[in-house]
C-alpha positions in Angstrom: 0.0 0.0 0.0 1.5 3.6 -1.2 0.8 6.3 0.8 0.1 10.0 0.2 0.4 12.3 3.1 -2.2 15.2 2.0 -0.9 18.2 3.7 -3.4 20.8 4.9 -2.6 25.0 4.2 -4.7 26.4 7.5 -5.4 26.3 10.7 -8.7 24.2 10.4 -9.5 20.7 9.6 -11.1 20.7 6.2 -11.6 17.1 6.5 -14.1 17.3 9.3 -16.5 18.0 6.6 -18.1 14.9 5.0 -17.9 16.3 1.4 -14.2 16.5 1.4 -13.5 13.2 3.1 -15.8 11.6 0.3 -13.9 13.5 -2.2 -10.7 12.6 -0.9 -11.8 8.9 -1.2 -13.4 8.8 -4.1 -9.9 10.3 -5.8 -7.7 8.0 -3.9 -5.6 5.8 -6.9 -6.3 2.1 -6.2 -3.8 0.7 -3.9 -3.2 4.1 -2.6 -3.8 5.6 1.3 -4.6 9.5 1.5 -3.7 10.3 4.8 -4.6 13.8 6.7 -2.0 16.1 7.7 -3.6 19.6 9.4 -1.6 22.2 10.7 -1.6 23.0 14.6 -2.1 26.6 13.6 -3.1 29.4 10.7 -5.4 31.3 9.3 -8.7 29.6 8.0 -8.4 29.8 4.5 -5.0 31.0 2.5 -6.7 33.8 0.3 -3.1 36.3 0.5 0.4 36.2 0.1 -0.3 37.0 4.0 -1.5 34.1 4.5 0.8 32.2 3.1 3.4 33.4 5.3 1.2 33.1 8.7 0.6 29.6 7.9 3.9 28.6 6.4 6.2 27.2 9.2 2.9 25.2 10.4 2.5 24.0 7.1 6.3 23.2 6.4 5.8 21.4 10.2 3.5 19.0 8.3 5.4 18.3 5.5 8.9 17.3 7.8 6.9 15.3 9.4 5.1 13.3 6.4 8.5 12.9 5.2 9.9 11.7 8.8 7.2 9.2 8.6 8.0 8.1 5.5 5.3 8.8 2.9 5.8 7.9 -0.9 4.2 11.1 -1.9 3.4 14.6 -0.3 0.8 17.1 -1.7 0.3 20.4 -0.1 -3.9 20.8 -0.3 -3.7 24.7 -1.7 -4.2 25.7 -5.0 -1.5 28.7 -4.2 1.1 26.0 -3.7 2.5 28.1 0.1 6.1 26.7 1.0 6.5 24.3 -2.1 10.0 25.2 -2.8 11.0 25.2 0.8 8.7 21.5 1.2 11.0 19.9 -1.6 14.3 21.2 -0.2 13.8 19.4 3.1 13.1 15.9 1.5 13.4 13.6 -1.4 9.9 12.6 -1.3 8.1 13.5 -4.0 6.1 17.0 -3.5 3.4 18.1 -5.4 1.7 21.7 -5.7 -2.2 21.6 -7.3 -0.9 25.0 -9.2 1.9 23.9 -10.2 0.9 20.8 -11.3 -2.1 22.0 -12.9 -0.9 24.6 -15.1 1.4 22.9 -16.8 -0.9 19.7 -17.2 -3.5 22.4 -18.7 -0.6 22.9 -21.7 -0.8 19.4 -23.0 -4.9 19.6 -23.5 -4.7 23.5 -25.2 -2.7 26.3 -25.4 -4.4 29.4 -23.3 -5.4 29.0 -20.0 -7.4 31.1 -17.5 -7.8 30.8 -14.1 -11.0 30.8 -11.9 -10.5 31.4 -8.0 -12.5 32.6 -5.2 -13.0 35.8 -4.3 -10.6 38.7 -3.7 -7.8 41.1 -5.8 -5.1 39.5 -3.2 -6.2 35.5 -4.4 -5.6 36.9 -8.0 -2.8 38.2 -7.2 -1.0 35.1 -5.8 -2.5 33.3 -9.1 -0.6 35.6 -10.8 2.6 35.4 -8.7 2.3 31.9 -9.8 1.9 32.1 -13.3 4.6 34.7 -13.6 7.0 32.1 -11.9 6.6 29.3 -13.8 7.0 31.5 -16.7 3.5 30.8 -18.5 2.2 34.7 -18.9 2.1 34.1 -22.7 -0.1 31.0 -22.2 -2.3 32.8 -19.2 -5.5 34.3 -21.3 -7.1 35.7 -18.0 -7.6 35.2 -14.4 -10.9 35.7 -12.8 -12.5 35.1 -9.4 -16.0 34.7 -7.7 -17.9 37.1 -5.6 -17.7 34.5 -2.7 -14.7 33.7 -0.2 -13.7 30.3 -0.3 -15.3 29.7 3.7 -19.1 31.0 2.0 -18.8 28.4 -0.7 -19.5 25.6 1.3 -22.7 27.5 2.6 -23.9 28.2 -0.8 -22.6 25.6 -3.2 -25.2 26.3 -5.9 -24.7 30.1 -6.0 -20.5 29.2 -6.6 -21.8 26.6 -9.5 -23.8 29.1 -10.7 -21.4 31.9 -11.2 -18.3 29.5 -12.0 -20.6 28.7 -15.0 -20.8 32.2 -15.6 -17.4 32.7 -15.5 -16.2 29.8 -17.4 -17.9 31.4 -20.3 -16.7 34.7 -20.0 -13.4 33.2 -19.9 -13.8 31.1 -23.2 -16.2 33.5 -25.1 -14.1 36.7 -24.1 -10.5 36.2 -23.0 -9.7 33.4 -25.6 -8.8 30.3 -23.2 -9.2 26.7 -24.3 -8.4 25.2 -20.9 -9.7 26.1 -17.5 -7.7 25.7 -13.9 -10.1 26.2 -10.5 -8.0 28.1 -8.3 -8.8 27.1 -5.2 -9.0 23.3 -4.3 -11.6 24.4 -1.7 -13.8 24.6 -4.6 -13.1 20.5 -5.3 -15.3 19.3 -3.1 -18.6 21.5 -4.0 -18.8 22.2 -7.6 -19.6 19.8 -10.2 -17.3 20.2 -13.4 -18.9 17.9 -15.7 -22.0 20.3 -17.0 -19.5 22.9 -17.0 -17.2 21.5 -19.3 -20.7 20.0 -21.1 -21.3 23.6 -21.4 -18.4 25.9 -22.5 -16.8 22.6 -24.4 -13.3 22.9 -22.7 -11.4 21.1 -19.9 -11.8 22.3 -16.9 -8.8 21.4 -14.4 -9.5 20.2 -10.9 -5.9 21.1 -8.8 -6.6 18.7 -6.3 -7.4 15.8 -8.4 -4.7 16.9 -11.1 -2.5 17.2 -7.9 -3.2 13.6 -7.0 -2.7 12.1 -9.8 0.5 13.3 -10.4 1.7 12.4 -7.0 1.0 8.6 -8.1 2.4 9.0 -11.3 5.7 10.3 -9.8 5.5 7.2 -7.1 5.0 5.0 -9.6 7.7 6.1 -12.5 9.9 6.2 -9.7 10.9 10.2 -9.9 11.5 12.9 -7.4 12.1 16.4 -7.5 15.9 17.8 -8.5 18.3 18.1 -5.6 20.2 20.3 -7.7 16.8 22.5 -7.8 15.8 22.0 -4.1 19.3 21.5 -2.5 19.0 20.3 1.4 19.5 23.6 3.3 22.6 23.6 5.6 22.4 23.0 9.0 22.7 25.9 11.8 21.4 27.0 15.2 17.8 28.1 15.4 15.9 30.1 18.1 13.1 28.1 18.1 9.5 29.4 18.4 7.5 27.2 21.5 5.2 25.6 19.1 7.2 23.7 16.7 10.2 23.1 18.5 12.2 20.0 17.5 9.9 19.8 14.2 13.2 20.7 11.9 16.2 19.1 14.0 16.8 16.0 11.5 16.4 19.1 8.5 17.8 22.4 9.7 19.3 22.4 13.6 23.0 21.6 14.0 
């Protein structure tokens, strides 16, 4: 049995919700185990380039100690990817960002993207932090959000399928793209893709499943990450805060 440790980007436990723990399980490969990793603390959703930072030395936490534990795969469960670089510099195991993943993926199905998140100038703008870093802006045809935050949509799933509908179009019909990536994998879980892509007759990405599956392809082709990309940081003293102390002695203390 191969096990992916999924790695949680905020300070609640998205899995106590049924509809995520049936989505998880319903996109676990066969002869896979998706296992839970939430951080101790953080903001509630990861909607800023603020919130990444708050969250990221909880999150990182996670991901030394999936790798301790010795997972086959890690994916960090955030469509804005917090901490990846810094997650594959203190393993080898493989580590997997939905964003990442997905926009690349959405280059072997068409060749202009857009990008539909959740609510707020700041989410757009770490979408388009992202984009600009993996050096797709010629590929990116727009990025667009919903009127809801990502902690509504679970409160009003039908009003976010609604206006990701609307949206999709828009995107299609007015910016030009031939694939679409949902930025947010808090979305995953309450929208149904399958009229949409009936509908505006493109794919439409899901990060977290996209995410997934490319964690099990990497476990099973055997790959990793470049260690000449994401050398191991050297080793030095640390004044640790209270709450994570001893979480990066095998990775960072002296």
């Amino acid at each position: 049995m191969k096990r992916i440790a999924l790695i949680g980007a905020t300070g609640i436990d998205w899995w106590a919700g049924e509809k995520k723990k049936s989505f998880v399980e319903l996109h676990t490969p066969k002869g896979y185990r998706i296992d839970n990793f939430t951080p101790q603390y953080g903001t509630h959703s990861v909607e800023s380039l603020t919130d990444e930072a708050y969250n990221a030395p909880f999150i990182l936490e996670q991901v030394a100690k999936a790798s301790r534990e010795g997972y086959d795969a890690i994916v960090i469960d955030c469509a804005c990817d917090p901490i990846l670089d810094a997650a594959r510099e203190i393993t080898t195991v493989p580590v997997v960002g939905p964003r990442n993943a997905s926009l690349h993926f959405a280059l072997t199905l068409g060749t202009r993207f857009s990008i539909i998140t959740v609510q707020g100038q700041s989410l757009k703008r770490c979408m388009e932090a992202g984009v600009r870093k993996e050096g797709l802006e010629p590929f990116c045809a727009s990025i667009r959000f919903l009127t809801m935050p990502v902690l509504d949509i679970a409160e009003r799933p039908e009003a976010a399928q609604k206006e990701l509908m609307e949206l999709c179009k828009r995107a299609v019909n007015e910016d030009g793209a031939d694939v679409i990536i949902l930025g947010c994998t808090g979305l995953s879980h309450e929208v149904n893709l399958n009229p949409i892509m009936n509908e505006v007759g493109v794919p439409v990405l899901d990060p977290f499943v996209v995410a997934i599956r490319t964690a099990q392809v990497l476990v099973e082709s055997g790959l990793s990450h470049s260690k000449v990309t994401y050398p191991t940081p050297p080793r030095k003293g640390i004044t640790e805060a209270p709450s994570i102390e001893g979480a990066f002695d095998d990775v960072l203390k002296e």
